[in-house]
Every structure is written in structure tokens, then in C-alpha cells.
N, C-alpha and C positions, 0 to 999 in steps of 0.2 A: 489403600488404593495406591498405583503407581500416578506418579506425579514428578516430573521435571524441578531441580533446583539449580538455579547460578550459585554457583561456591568459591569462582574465580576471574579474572581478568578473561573471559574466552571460554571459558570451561563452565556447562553443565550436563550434569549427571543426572539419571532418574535413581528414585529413591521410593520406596514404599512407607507411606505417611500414615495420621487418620482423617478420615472420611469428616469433611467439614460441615460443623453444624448452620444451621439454618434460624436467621434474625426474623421478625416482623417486618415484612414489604421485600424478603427475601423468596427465589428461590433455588432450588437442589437440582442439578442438572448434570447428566449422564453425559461427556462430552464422546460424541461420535468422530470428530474432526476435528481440527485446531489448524492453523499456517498459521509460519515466520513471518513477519515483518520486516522492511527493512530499518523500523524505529529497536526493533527487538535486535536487531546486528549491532545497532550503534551501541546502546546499553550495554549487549554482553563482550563487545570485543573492544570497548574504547573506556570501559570504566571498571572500577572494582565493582561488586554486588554490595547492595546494602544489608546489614546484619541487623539478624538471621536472615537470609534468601529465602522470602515464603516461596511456599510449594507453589508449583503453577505460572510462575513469573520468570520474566517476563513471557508475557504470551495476552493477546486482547482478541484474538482473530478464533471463533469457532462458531461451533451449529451442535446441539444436542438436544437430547431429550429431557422434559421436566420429570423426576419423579418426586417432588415433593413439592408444595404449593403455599407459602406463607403469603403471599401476595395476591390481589383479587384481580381477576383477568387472565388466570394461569391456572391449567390442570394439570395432574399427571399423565403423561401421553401426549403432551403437546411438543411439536419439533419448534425449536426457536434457534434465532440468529442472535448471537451475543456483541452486542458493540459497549462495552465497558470502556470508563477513561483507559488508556495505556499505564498508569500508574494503579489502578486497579484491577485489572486484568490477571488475571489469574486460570487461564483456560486451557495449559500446558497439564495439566492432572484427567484422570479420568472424571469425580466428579469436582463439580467447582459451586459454589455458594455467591451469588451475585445478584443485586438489585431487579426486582422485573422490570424496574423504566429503564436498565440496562438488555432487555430482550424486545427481541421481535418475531413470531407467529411466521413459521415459514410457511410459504404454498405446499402445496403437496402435486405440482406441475416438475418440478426438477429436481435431477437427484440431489441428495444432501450435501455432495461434494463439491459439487457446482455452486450450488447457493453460497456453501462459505465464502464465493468467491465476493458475496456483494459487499461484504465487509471492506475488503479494501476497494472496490469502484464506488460505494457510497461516498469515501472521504475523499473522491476523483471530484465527484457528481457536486461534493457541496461547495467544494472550492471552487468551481465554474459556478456556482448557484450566488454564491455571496460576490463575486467580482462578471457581474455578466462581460462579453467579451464579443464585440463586433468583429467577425469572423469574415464575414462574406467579403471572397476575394481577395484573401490575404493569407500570405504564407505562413504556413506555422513551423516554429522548429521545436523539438523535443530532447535534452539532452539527459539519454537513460531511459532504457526499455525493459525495466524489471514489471511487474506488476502493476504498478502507480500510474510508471510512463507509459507502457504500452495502453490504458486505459483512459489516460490523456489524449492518445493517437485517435483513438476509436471515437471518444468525445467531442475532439478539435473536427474531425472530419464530417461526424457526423450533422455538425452545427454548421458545416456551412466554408470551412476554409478550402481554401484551393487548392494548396497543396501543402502536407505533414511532412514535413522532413526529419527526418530521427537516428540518433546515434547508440551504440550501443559497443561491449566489447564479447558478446554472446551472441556469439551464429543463429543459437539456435531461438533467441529474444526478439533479435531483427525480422528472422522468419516469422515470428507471430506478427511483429507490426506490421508487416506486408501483407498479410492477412488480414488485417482490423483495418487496414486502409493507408496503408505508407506509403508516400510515393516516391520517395527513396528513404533509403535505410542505412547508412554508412556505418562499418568496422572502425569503431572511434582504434582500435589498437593499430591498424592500418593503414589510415587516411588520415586529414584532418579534416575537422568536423566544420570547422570555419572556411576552409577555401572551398569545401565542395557545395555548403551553404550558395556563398557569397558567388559561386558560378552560376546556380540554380537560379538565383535571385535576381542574375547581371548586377550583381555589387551593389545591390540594394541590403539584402539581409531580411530578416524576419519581422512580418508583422507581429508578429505572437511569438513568444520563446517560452519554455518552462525547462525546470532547470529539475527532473525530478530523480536526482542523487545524492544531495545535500554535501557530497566532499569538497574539501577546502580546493582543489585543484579544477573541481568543474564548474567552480563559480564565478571566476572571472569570462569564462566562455558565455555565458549566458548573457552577459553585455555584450561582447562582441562581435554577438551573433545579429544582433536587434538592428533593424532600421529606425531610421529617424523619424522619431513620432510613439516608437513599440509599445508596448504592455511586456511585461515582464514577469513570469509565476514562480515563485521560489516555493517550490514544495518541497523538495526535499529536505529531511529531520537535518540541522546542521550538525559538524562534529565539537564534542568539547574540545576545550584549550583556546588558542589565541582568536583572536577577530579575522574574520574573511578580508583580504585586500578587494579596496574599493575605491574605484576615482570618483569620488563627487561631479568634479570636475568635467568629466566627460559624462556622465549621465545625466547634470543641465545642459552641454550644451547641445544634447543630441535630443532632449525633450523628450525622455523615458519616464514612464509610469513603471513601479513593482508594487507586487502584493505578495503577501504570505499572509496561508492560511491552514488551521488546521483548529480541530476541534470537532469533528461533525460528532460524535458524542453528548454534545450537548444543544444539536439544534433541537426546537419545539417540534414533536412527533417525530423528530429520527425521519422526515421526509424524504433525504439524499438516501439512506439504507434503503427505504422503502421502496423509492424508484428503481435502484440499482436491483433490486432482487424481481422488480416486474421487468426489466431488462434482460435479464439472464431465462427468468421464468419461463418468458414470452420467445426466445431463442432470436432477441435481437442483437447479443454480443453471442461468442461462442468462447466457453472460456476452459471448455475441455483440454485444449491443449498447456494450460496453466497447470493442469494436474500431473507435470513431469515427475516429481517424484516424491513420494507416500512412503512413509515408511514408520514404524510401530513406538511408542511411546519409549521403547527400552533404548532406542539408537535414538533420541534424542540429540544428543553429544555431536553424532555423526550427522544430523541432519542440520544443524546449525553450523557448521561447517562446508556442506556442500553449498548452502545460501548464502556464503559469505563470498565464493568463490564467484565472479562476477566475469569471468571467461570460461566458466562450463557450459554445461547445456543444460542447466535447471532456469525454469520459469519461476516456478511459486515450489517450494518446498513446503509440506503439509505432514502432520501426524496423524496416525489413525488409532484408534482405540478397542 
């Protein structure tokens, strides 16, 4: 089979491997689709690869078909959505060998390319789910409209906030938040993201902030975006190396709460995937324009490259099979 390997700081390649066998409580799955991550950028362009670089890794984001069935609740011919840990994740191959309380039973209401999408708004959905967040009538700010954030946008507004205000350094990223419900969208390469906030707000700042980029540089923003009293959502993966700068000091005296959270892989029944895919199924997000660019397991290299670049015009960068 062909299959994706990291072999360097930045750099993977596809390679023709063998077809991975199948454990008890496992099953064998034909991947139709796969998408990057922004955790899959940090890994491949911020660290070496661990040796040997299994085939398929990093990669946790897919949708395929079963054809083999060690596990009970799973036939061959079933389309499933894969949420494996990210250190597990192996979905970057054509077929992949993975846990079935690592899958979930797609509808047969939305195309298959769409649904991959629920994979990453499940881990949107469970992070609002575990920190519920008193919305109503308060501004939210968004800093990073890749996939994560723009489905924070859509989330925040949908519950109830007044207005989303979101930054981004992709034209073409902004334009989808304005579509999911942004009420303004700022060129973080442009503008700055803090004074147009803080005119928005009459110099109050955001009830709600989420920070969903994780780099060392966009993280002191996310405090200084906050009003007095805020919530604070660190979602984004952080980078290795040194500690993020942080005033203590100014985050008691301004009476901030933060949360970080991640893990929806291991909530009980996977219930954030499960809504995220009656979301997309039901056509109450529209996440077709995320399908910017597809491209074949062989250009792996090149597509991991185009996701990195966070001034293009890619949404979600995906591989097809």
C-alpha cells in the first residue's frame, strides 16, 4: 500500500509499505480521506520524527471503509469516522489497522468528504462541552481561523454570543468565518487584532477569547484581548521549546479564568464526534468550503506544505485515496 512517512524535520514522503495486519478488537480500513491537522504541523515541522516514522503518522483525521472486522459492531462495508489518540493515528496510508472504539458508523446523509470534517468540530464541540461558557450577550473573540477556529466562530455564535470577532492572516479563512457568522474578521497581517477588538468593544475587550493557534507569539494576545471578569480558551496545540510569557500578575488582577482542553478521543461514546457529524449531516454547518484543497497520497510532501502556509488560501488541506 502507499502510505505517508515523516523521515525528517518538515519533510514527509510516501512510500510503498505492507498492508497492516489486524489484532483482536481491531479493524482493517480502506482510508477514502484523511486531513492535516494543525497538531500534525507542529509534530512535522517543529520536531525530528521518532524512529522508525511508522507508516501513516502523523495523521488521526480520516473516514473509510471496513474491510475486515476483528471487532464486534463492525462489518465489512461499513463507512466509519476515525478519531484515534493523535499519537496513534496512523490514517496517512491507504489501509490503516486501528481499535473500533477508535471508529464511528457514518450516516449515509453526507458525502464522505464532508463528514471527515466532524473529526476536527468534534474536538471544537467537546471543548465547549467540558467548560460550558455563558455566552449570551457577550463578545467573543477568536484569535486563528483555520479549521479549529473557524468552528469556534460558528459554535460561539451559534450559542448565543453577540458578537465573534476573529483574526486571521488568510483572506480566504476570514471569508469562511464571515460566513459561519463573524462579525468582523480582521487581516491579523494588516491591522492589529487588539485595537480593532478594543474599538469594537469601547475598550472593554472580549468576554470570551480563544486562542486557536497555539504559537508562542499569539499567546500573549489572547490576554490582552479579555475583559475584566473573561474566560479564556487555549486551544491551540503549544509549540516545543521554552515556556510561553505570562503576567500572573495581570491575570489576577483583571479576574481571568483559562482553560485548556483537549482529548475528545477519549470522552465516553465519542458524544462531541457524534454531534459534530449530526451537525454537518443535518446541513446545519456547511463545511464544503473547507474542502480547498485534495490532493493524492503521492503529493503528500506538497500538501503538508501548503497547510503550513497560514497566508494562502487553503482551509483544510485533505488527501484522497
Amino acid at each position: 500500500m502507499k502510505a505517508a512517512r515523516w523521515v525528517d524535520v518538515g519533510r514527509v514522503v510516501c512510500e510503498d509499505v505492507p498492508v497492516p495486519s489486524v489484532a483482536d478488537g481491531e479493524i482493517l480500513l480502506r482510508t477514502a480521506y484523511a486531513s492535516i491537522c494543525g497538531s500534525d504541523l507542529h509534530s512535522v515541522f517543529l520536531n525530528a520524527p521518532p524512529r522508525p516514522g511508522a507508516a501513516g503518522y502523523p495523521g488521526h483525521e480520516s473516514v473509510g471503509e471496513v474491510v475486515e472486522s476483528r471487532c464486534p459492531g463492525f462489518e465489512p462495508g461499513d463507512w466509519v469516522l476515525t478519531v484515534p489518540h493523535a499519537a496513534d493515528g496512523r490514517c496517512l496510508a491507504e489501509f490503516q489497522a486501528l481499535p473500533g472504539s477508535a471508529c464511528i458508523r457514518l450516516p449515509a446523509t453526507a458525502p464522505l468528504s464532508h463528514l471527515l470534517m466532524a473529526q476536527q468540530l468534534g474536538t471544537v464541540v467537546y471543548a465547549l462541552r467540558s467548560h460550558p461558557l455563558d455566552l449570551i450577550g457577550k463578545d467573543a473573540a477568536v484569535i486563528g481561523q483555520g479549521s479549529a477556529g473557524a468552528f469556534f466562530t460558528f459554535l460561539l455564535k451559534r450559542a448565543g454570543a453577540a458578537r465573534v470577532l476573529v483574526s486571521d492572516k488568510s483572506p480566504a479563512r476570514l471569508a469562511y468565518s464571515r460566513q459561519l457568522g463573524a462579525d468582523l474578521a480582521v487581516d491579523a497581517g494588516a491591522v492589529d487584532f487588539r485595537s480593532a477588538v478594543m474599538e469594537s468593544t469601547g475598550g472593554r475587550g472580549a468576554g470570551v477569547v480563544v486562542e486557536a493557534v497555539g504559537s508562542r507569539e499569539a499567546f500573549p494576545l489572547s490576554l490582552e484581548l479579555a475583559a475584566t471578569g473573561a474566560t479564556v480558551v487555549w486551544f491551540g496545540l503549544p509549540e516545543d521549546g521554552d515556556d510561553y510569557p505570562f503576567s500572573f500578575r495581570e491575570f489576577f488582577r483583571r479576574r481571568l479564568t483559562a482553560h485548556t482542553k483537549f482529548g475528545a478521543q477519549g470522552e465516553p461514546g465519542l458524544e462531541s464526534f457524534r454531534y459534530a457529524m449530526r451537525l454537518i449531516a443535518d446541513g446545519a454547518i456547511d463545511v464544503a468550503p473547507l474542502l480547498s484543497h485534495m490532493l493524492p497520497i503521492e503529493r503528500v510532501g506538497e500538501a503538508f506544505r501548503i497547510a503550513r502556509d497560514r497566508t494562502g488560501n487553503a482551509l483544510k488541506v485533505s488527501i484522497k485515496f
